[in-house]
PASEBA-1860 file (N, C-alpha, C; in nm, 3 decimals):
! residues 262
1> XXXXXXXX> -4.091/6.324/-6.021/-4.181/6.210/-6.031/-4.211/6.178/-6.178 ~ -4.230/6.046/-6.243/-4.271/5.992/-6.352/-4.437/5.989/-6.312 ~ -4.467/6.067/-6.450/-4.639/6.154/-6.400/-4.725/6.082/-6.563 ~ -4.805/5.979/-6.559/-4.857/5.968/-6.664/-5.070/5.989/-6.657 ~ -5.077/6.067/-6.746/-5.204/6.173/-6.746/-5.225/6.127/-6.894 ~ -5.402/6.026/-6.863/-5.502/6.007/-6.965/-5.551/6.165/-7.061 ~ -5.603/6.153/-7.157/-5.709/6.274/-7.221/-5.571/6.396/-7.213 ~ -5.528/6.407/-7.287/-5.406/6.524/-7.277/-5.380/6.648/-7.384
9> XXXXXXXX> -5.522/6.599/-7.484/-5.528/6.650/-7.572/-5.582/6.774/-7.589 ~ -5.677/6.793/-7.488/-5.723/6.941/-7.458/-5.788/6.919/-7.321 ~ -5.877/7.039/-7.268/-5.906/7.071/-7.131/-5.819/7.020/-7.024 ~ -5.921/6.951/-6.958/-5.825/6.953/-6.783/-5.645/6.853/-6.826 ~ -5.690/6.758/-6.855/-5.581/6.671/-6.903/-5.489/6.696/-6.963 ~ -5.476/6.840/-7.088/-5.379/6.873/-7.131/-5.330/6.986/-7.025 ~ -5.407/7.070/-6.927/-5.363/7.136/-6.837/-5.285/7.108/-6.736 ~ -5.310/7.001/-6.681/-5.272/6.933/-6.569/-5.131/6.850/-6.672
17> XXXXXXXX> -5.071/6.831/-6.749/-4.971/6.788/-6.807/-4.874/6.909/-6.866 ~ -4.884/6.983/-6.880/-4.814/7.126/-6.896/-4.756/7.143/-6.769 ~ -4.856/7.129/-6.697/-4.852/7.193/-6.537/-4.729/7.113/-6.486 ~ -4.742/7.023/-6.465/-4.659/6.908/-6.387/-4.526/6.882/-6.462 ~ -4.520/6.932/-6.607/-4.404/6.927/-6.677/-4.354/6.996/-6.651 ~ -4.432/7.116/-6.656/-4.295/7.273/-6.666/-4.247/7.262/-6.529 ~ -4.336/7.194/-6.444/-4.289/7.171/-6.304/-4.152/7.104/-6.261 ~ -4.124/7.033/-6.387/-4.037/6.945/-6.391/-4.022/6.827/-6.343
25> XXXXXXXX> -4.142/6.764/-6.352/-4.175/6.584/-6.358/-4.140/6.561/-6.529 ~ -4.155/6.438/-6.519/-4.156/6.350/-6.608/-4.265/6.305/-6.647 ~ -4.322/6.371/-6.762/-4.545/6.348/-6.786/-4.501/6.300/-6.935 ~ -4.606/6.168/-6.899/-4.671/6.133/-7.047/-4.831/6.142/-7.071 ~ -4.817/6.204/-7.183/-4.978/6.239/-7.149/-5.039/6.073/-7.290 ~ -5.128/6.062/-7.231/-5.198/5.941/-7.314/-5.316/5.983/-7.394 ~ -5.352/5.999/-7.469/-5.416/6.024/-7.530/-5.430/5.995/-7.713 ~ -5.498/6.008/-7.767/-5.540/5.982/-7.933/-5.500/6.087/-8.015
33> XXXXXXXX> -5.543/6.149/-8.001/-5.430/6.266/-8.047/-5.289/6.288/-8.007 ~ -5.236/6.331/-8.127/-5.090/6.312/-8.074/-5.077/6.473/-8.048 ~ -5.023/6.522/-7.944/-5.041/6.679/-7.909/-4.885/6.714/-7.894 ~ -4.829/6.827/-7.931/-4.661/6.873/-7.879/-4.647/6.941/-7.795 ~ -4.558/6.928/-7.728/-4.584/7.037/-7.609/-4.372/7.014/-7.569 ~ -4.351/7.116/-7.537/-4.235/7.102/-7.481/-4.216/7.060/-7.309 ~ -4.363/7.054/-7.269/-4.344/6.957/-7.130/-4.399/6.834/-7.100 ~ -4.452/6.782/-7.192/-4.464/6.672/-7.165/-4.453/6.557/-7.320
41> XXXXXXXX> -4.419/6.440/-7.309/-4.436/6.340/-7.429/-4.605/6.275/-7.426 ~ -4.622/6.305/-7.562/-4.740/6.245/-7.584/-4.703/6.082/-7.633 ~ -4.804/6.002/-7.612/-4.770/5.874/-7.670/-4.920/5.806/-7.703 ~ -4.958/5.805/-7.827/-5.126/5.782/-7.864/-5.158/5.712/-7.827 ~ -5.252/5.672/-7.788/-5.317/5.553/-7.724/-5.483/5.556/-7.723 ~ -5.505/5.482/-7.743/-5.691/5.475/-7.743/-5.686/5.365/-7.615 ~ -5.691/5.398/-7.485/-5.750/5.385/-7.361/-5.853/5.238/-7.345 ~ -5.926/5.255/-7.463/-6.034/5.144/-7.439/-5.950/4.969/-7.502
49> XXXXXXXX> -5.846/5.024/-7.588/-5.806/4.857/-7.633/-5.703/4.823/-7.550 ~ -5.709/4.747/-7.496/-5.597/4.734/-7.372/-5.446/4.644/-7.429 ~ -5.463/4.647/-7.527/-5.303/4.618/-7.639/-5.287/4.765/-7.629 ~ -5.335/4.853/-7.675/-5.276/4.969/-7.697/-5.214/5.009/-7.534 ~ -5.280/5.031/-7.423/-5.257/5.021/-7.282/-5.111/4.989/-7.263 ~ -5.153/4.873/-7.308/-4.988/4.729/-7.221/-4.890/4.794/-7.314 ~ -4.885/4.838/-7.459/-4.826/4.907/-7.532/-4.768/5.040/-7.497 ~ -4.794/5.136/-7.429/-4.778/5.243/-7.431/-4.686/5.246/-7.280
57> XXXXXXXX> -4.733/5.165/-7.144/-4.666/5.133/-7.085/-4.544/5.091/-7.079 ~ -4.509/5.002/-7.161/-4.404/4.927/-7.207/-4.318/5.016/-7.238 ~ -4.358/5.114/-7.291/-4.274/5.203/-7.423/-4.237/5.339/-7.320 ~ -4.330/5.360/-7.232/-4.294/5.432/-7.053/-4.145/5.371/-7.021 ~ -4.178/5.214/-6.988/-4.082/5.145/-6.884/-3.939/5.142/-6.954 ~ -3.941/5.203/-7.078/-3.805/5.179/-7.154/-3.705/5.249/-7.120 ~ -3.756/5.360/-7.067/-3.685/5.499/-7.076/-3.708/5.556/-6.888 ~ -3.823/5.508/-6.828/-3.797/5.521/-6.672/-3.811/5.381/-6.593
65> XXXXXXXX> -3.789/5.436/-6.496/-3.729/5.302/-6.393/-3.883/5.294/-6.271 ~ -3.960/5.380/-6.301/-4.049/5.413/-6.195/-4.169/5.478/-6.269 ~ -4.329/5.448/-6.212/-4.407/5.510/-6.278/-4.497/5.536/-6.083 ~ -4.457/5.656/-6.074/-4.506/5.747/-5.911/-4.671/5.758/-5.986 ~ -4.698/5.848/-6.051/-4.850/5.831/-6.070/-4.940/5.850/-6.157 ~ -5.039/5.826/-6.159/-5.138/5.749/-6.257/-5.281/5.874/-6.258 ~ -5.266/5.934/-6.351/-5.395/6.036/-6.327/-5.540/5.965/-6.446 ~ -5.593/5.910/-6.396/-5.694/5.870/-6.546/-5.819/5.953/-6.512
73> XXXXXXXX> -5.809/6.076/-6.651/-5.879/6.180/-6.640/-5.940/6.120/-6.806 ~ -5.910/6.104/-6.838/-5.996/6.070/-7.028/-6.104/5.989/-6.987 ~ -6.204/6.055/-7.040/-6.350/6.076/-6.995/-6.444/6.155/-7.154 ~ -6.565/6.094/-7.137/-6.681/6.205/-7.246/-6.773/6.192/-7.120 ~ -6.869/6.303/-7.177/-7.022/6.310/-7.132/-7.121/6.280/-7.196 ~ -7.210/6.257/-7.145/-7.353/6.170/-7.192/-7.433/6.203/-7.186 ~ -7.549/6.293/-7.291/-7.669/6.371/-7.245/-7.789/6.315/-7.305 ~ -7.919/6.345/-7.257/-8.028/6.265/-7.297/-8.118/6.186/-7.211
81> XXXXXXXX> -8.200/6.194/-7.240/-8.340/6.111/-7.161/-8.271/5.969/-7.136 ~ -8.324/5.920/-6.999/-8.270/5.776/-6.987/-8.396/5.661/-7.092 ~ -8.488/5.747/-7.151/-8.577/5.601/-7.248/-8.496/5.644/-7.408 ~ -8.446/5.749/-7.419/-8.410/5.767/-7.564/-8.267/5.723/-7.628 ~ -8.207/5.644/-7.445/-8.063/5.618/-7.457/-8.018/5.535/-7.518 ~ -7.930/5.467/-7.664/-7.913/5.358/-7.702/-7.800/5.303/-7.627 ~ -7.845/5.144/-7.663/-7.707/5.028/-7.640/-7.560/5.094/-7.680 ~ -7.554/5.144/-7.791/-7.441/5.115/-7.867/-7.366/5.287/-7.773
89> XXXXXXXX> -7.488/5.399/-7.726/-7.418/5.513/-7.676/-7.373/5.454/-7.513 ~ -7.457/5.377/-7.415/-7.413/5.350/-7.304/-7.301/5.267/-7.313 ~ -7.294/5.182/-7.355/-7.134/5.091/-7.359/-7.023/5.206/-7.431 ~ -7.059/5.279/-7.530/-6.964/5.371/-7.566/-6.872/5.463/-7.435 ~ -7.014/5.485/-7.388/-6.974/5.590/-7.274/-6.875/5.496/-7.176 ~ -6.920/5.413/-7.152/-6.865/5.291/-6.973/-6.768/5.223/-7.071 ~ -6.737/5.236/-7.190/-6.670/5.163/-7.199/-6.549/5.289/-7.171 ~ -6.494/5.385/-7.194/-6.396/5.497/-7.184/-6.377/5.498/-7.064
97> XXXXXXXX> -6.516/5.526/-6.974/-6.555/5.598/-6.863/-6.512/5.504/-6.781 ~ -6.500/5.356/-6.750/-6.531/5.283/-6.646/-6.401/5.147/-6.742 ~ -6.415/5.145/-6.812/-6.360/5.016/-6.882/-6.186/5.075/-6.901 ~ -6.140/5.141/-6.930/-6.067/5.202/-6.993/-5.983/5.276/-6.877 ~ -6.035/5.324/-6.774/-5.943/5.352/-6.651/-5.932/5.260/-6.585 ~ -6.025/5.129/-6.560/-5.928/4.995/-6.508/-5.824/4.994/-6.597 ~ -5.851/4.956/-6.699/-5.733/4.890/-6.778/-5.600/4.974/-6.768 ~ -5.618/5.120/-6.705/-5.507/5.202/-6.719/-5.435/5.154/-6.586
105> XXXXXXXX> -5.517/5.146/-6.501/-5.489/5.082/-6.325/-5.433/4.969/-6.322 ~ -5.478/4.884/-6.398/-5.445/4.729/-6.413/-5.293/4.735/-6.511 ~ -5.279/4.813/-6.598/-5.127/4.791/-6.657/-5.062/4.884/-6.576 ~ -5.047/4.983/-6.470/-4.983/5.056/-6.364/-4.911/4.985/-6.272 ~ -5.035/4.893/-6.211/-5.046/4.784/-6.108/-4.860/4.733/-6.091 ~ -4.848/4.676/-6.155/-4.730/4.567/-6.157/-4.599/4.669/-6.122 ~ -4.565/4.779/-6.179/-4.446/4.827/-6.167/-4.458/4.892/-6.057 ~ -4.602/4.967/-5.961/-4.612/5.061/-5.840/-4.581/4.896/-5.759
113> XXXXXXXX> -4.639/4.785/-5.750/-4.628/4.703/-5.692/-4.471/4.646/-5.658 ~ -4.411/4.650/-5.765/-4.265/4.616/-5.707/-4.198/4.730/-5.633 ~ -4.218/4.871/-5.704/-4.159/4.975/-5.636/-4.216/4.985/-5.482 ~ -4.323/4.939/-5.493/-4.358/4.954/-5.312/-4.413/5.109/-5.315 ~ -4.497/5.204/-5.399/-4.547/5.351/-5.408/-4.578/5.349/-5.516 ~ -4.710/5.411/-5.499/-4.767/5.477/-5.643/-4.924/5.515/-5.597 ~ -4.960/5.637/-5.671/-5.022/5.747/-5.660/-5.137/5.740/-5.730 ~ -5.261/5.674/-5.756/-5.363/5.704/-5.857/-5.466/5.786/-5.856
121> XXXXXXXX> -5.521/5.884/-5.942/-5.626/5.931/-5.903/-5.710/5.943/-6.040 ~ -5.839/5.905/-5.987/-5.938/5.918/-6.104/-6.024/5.989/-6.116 ~ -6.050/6.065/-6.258/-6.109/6.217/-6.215/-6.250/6.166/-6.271 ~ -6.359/6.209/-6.143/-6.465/6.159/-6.132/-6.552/6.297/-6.180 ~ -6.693/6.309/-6.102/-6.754/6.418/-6.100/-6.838/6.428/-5.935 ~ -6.894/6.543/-5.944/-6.981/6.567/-5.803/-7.125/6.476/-5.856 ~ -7.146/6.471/-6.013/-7.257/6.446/-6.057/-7.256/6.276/-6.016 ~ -7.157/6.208/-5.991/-7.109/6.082/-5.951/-7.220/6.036/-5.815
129> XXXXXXXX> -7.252/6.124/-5.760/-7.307/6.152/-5.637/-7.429/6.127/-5.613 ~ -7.529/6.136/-5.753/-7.639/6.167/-5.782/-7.720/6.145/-5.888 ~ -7.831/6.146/-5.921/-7.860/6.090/-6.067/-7.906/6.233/-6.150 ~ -7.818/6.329/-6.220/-7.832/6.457/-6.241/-7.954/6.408/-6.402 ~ -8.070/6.484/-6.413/-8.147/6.483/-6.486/-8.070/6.517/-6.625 ~ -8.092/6.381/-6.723/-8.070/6.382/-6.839/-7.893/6.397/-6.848 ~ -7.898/6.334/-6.749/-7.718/6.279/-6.722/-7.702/6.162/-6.616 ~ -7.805/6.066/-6.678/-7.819/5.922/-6.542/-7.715/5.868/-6.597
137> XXXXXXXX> -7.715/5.839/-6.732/-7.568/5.748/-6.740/-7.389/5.761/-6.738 ~ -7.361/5.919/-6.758/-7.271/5.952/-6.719/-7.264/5.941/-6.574 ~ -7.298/5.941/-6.511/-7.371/5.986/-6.324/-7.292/5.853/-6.310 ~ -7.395/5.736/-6.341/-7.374/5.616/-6.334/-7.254/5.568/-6.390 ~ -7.177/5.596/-6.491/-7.045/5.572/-6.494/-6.900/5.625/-6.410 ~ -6.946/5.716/-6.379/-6.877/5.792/-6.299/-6.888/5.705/-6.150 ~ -6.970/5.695/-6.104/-7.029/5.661/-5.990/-6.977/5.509/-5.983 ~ -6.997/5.410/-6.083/-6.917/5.289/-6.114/-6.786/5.275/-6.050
145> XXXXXXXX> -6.739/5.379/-6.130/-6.574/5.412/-6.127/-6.546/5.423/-5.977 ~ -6.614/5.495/-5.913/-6.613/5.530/-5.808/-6.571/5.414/-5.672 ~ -6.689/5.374/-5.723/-6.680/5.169/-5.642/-6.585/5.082/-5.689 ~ -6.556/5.113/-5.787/-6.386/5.051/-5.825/-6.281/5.104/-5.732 ~ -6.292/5.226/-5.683/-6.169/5.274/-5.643/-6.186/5.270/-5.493 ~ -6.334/5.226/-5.417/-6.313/5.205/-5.299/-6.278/5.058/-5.266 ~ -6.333/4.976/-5.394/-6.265/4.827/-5.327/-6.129/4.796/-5.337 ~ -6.049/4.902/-5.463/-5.939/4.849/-5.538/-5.853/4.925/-5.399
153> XXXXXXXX> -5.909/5.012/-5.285/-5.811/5.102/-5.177/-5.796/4.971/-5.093 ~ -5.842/4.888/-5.089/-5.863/4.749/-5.011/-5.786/4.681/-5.025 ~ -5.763/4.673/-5.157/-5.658/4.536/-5.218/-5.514/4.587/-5.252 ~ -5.500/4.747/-5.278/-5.356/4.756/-5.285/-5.293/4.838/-5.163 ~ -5.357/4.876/-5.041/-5.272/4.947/-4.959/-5.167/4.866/-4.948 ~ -5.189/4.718/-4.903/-5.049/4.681/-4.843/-4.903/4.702/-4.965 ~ -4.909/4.778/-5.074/-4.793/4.755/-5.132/-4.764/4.938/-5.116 ~ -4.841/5.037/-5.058/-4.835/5.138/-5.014/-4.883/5.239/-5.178
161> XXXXXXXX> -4.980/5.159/-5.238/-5.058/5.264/-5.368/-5.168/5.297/-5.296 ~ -5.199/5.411/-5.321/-5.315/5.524/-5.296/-5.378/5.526/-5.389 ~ -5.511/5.503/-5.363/-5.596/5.527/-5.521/-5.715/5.605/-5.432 ~ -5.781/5.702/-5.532/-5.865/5.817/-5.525/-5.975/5.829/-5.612 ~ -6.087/5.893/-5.614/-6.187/5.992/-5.714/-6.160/6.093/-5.630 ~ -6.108/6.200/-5.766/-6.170/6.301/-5.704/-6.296/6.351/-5.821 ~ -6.352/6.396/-5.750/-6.545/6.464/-5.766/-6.474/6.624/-5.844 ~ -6.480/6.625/-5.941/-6.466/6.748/-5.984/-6.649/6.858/-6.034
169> XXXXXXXX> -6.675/6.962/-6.011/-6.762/7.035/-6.089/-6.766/7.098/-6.153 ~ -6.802/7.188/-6.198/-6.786/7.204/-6.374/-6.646/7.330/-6.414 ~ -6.599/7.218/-6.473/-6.457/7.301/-6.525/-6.535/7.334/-6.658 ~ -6.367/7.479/-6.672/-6.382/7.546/-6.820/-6.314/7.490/-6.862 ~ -6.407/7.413/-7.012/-6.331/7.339/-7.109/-6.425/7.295/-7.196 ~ -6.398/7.250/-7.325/-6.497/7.231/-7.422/-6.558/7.105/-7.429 ~ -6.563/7.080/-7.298/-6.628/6.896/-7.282/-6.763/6.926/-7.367 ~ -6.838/6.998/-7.415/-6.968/7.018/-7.482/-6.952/6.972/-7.632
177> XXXXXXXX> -6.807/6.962/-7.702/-6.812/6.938/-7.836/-6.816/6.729/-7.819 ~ -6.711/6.711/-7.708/-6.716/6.552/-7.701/-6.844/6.528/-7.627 ~ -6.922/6.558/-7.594/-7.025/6.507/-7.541/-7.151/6.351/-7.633 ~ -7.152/6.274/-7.582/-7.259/6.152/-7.612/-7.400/6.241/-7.642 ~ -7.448/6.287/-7.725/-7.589/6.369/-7.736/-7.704/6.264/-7.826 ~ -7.786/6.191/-7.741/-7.876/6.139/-7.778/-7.951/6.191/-7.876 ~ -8.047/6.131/-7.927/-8.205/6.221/-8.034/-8.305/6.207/-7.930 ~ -8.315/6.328/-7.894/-8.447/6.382/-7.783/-8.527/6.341/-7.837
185> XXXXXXXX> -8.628/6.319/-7.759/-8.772/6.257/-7.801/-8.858/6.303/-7.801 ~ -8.968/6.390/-7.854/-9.035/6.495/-7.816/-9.135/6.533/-7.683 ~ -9.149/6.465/-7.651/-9.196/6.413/-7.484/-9.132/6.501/-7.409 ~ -8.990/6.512/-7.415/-8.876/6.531/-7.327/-8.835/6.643/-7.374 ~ -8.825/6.727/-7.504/-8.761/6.798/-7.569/-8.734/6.953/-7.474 ~ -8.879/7.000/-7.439/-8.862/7.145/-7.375/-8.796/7.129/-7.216 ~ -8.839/7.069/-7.175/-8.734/7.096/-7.070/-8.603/7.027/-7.071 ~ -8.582/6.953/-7.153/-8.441/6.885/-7.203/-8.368/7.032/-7.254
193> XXXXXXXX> -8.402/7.083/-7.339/-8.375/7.203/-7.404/-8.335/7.336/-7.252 ~ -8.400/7.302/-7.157/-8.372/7.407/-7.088/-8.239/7.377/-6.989 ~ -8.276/7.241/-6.967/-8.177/7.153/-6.914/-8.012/7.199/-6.990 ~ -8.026/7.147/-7.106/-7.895/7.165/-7.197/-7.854/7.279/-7.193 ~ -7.945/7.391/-7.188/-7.867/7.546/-7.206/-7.813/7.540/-7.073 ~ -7.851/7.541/-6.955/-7.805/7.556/-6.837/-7.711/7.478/-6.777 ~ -7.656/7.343/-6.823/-7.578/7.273/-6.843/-7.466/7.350/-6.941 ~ -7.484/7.365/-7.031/-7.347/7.417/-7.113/-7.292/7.583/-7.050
201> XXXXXXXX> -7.402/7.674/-6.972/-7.387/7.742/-6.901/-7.302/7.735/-6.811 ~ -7.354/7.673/-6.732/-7.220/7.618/-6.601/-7.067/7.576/-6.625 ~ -7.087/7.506/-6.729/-6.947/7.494/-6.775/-6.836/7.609/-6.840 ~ -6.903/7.700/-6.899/-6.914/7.840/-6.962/-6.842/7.924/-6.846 ~ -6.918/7.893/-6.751/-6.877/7.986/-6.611/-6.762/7.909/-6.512 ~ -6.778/7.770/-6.566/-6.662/7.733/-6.426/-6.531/7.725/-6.436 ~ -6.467/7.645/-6.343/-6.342/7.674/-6.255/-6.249/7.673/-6.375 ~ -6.141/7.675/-6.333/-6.010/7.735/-6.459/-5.931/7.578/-6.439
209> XXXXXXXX> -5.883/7.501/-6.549/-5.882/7.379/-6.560/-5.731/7.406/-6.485 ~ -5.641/7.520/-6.427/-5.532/7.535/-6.379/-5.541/7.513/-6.277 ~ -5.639/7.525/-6.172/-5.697/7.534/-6.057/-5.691/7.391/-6.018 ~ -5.719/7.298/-6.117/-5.796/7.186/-6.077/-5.616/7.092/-6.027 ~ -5.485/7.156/-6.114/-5.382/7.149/-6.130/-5.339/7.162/-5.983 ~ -5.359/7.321/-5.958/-5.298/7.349/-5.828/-5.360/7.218/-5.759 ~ -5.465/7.167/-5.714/-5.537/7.073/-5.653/-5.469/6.980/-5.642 ~ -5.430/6.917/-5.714/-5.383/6.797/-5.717/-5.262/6.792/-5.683
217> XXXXXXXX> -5.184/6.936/-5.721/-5.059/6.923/-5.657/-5.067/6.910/-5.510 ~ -5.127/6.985/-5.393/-5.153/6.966/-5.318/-5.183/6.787/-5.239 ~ -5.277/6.764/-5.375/-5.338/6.613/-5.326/-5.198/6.529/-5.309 ~ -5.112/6.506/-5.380/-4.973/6.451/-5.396/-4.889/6.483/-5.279 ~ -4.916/6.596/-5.213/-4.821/6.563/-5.073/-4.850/6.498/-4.985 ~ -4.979/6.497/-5.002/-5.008/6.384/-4.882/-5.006/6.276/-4.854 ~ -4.948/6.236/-4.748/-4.878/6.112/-4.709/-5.004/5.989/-4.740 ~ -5.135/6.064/-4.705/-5.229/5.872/-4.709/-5.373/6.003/-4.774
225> XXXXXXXX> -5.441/5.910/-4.851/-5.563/6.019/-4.913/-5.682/5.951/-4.827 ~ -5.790/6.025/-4.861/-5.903/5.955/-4.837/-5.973/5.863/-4.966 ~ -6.098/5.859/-4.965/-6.117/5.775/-5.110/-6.153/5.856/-5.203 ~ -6.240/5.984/-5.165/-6.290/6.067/-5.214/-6.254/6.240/-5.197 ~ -6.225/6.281/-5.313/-6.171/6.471/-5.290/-6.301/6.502/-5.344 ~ -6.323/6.652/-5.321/-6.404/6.742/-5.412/-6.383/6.828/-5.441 ~ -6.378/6.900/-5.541/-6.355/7.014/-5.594/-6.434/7.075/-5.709 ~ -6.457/7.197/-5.653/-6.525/7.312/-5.784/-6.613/7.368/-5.682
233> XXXXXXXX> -6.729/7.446/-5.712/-6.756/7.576/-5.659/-6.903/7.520/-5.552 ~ -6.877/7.621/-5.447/-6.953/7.553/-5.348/-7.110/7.548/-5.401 ~ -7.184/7.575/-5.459/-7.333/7.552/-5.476/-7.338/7.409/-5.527 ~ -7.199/7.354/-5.593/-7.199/7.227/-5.684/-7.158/7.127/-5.531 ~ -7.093/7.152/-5.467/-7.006/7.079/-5.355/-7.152/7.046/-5.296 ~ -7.247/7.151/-5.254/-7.290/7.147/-5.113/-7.380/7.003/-5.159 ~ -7.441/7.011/-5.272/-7.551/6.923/-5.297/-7.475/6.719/-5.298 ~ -7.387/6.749/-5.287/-7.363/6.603/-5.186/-7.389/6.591/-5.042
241> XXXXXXXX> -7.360/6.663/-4.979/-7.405/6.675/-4.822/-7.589/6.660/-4.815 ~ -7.615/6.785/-4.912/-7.763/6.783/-4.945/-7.820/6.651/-4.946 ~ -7.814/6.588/-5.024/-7.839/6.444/-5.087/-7.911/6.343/-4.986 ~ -7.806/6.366/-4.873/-7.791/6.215/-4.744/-7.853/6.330/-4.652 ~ -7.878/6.440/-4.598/-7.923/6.550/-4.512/-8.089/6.549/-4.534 ~ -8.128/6.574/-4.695/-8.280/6.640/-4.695/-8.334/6.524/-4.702 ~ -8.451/6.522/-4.681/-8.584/6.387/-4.745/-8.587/6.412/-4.916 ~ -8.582/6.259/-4.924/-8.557/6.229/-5.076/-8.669/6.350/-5.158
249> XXXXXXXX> -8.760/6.362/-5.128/-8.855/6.449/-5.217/-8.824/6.620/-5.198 ~ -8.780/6.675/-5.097/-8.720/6.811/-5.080/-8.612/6.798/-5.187 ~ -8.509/6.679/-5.160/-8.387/6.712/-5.251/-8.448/6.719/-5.367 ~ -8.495/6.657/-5.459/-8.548/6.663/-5.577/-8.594/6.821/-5.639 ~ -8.717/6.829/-5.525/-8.750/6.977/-5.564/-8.646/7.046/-5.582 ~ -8.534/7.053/-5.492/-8.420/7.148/-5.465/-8.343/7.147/-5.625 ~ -8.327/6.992/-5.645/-8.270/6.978/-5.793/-8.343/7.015/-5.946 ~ -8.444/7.035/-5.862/-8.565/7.042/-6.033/-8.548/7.200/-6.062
257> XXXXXX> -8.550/7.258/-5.921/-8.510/7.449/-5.927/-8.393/7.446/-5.943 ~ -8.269/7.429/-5.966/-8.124/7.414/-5.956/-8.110/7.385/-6.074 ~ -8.188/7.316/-6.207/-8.165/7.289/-6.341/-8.308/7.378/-6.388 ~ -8.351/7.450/-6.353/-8.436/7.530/-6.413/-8.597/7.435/-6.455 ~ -8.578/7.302/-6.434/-8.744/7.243/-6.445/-8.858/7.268/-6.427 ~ -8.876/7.375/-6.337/-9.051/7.402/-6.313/-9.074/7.529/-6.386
END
């Protein structure tokens, strides 16, 4: 399969492009950094200008006849009080997060469309689910994305493309250095502070970005997806079920002990 994978430069994205190479697909990994790897071709691209996009595609279609699937995993995180949040950090974020995987979908579009197959999946979060304290706007971009990919399952089945989120929870990887980090406000600071340690904690401890690999290989055999996968460790899984199950004020409590708040 011709395998092209956003963010390739480190964590899940450069994992999942090793993976699928040595596998012996055909991976271009997209990304800003230009990275070497003997399994896959890098080809730079900054995601958000969509010349660079239609560009990098193009420069795909030269050399294959087919583009099977579309992983848009290039993504940051966003931390901080929702009053301390600026203009210029929320469009930063939605613009990568939400702006930048259409545009990857939208220059895909045309060549899965003639081939009659093609495979997309967009790597979301569980936090997508929910409005995780002092992560509303990542939540909310994620969650965006999300509703893109249930209307966009609408408009392209009939050419037989599959498009997906999957809900990932907290992988090992250094998403903590790219992170959006607001200026706390002192209002907010101590339990923001407790918030953040236990946040970079979890990530510290979670799943192995190889794992997330095996996953997807799996996800790819299957003949028709649903709209939504999940994956990562069950205390992170359950609290979507949680969500729509408890009364809005139990869940909360449940979430305020779960990030260490009281």
């Amino acid at each position: 399969m011709t395998i092209i994978i956003t963010g390739t430069s480190t964590g899940i994205g450069f994992a999942l492009a090793e993976y699928f190479g040595e596998k012996g697909h055909k991976v271009f990994g997209l990304s800003r950094k230009n990275v070497e790897s003997q399994y896959f071709t890098t080809i730079p691209t900054d995601i958000t200008d969509n010349t660079q996009v239609q560009a990098a595609i193009s420069e795909i279609l030269k050399t294959e006849s087919r583009i099977d699937v579309l992983i848009n995993n290039a993504g940051m995180g966003m931390v901080g009080a929702v009053e301390d949040s600026t203009k210029e950090d929320i469009l930063k974020l939605f613009n990568l997060n939400l702006v930048g995987a259409v545009q990857m979908m939208s220059a895909v579009m045309p060549k899965m469309r003639e081939q009659k197959f093609g495979k997309i999946i967009n790597v979301s979060s569980i936090g997508s689910e929910m409005g995780l304290p002092f992560r509303g706007f990542y939540s909310a971009s994620k969650s965006a994305l999300d509703k893109v990919v249930e209307a966009m399952r609408y408009e392209v089945y009939q050419w037989n493309v599959e498009v997906c989120s999957l809900h990932l929870g907290d992988i090992k990887t250094k998403i903590a250095e790219n992170r959006v980090k607001t200026q706390v406000s002192e209002p907010y600071k101590n339990v923001f502070d407790k918030v953040y340690s236990l946040m970079n904690a979890h990530v510290d401890d979670g799943t192995e970005p190889l794992e997330v690999a095996l996953f997807i290989e799996k996800l790819l055999e299957k003949k028709s997806w649903k709209a939504h996968y999940y994956f990562g460790k069950f205390g992170q899984k359950i609290g979507v079920p949680l969500k729509w199950i408890l009364p809005q004020k139990t869940y909360e409590n449940l979430m305020k002990k779960y990030n260490k708040m009281d």
